[in-house]
C-alpha distance (Angstrom), angle and dihedral (degrees) to the residues before:
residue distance angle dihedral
X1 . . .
X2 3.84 . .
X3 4.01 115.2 .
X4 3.71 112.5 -167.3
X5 4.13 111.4 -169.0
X6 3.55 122.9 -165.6
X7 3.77 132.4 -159.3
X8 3.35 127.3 -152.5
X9 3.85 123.7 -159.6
X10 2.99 114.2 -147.5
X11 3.64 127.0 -128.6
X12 3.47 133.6 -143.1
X13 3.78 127.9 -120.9
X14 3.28 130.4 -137.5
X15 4.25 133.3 -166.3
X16 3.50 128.5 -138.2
X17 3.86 137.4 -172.1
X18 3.43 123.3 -139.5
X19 4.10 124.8 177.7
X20 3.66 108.9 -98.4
X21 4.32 86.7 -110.7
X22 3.78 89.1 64.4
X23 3.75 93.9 39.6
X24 3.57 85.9 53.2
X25 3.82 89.5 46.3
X26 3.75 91.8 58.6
X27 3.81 109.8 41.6
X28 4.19 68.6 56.0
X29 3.69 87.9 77.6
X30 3.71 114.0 29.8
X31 3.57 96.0 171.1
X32 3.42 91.9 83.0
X33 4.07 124.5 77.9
X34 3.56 101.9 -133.9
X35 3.38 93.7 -168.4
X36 3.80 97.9 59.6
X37 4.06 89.1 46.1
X38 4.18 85.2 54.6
X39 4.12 84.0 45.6
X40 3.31 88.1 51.2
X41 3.98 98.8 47.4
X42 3.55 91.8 49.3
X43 3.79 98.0 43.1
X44 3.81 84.0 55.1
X45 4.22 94.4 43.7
X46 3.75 84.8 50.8
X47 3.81 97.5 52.6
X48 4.00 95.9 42.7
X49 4.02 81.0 47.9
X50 3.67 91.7 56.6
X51 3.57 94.8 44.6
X52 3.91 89.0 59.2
X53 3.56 85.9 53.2
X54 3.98 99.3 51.9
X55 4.06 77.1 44.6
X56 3.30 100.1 60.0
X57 3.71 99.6 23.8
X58 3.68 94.5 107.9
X59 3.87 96.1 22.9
X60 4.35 112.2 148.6
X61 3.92 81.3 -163.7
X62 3.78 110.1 115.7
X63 3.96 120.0 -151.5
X64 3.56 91.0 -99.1
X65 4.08 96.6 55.2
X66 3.77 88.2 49.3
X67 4.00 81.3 48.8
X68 3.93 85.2 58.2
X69 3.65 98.3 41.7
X70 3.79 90.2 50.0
X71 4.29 91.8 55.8
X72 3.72 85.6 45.8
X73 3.34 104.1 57.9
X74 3.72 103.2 34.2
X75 3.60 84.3 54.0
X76 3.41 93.2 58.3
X77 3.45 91.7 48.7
X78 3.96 97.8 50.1
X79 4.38 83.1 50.0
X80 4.01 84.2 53.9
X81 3.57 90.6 42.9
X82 3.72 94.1 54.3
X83 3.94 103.6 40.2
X84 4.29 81.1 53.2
X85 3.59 86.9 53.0
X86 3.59 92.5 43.1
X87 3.93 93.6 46.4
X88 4.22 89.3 47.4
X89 3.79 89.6 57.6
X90 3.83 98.3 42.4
């Protein structure tokens, strides 16, 4: 006589809440299992979040030199951003 046993974990649930327009947007398309798409979404938040970590696990860079880093390259960005807009109006 072969027995076979399973075990199932059990997984926890979680609730969301969505405005009523995008509630209305997805019972709209019920082809598609929402709840796998969220899994999927947080799955991939989770991994880029634990990437940062390993990043910055052995960082020397104190809050304020991230600080620093953060004004310098945004204002590079907004002096790239204006010479393109510049450029596209010349």
């Amino acid at each position: 006589m072969i027995m076979c046993a399973h075990i199932i974990e059990s997984v926890p649930n979680i609730t969301l809440t969505v405005p009523s327009e995008l509630h209305r947007k997805m019972k709209a398309r019920p082809e598609i299992k929402w709840s796998e798409v969220v899994r999927r979404l947080l799955a991939e938040r989770i991994r880029d979040l634990e990437r940062m970590d390993a990043l910055t696990h052995r960082s020397m860079l104190t809050l304020e030199d991230v600080r620093a880093l953060d004004r310098l390259i945004k204002e590079g960005l907004l002096r790239r951003f204006e010479a393109a807009r510049r450029l596209s109006r010349a």
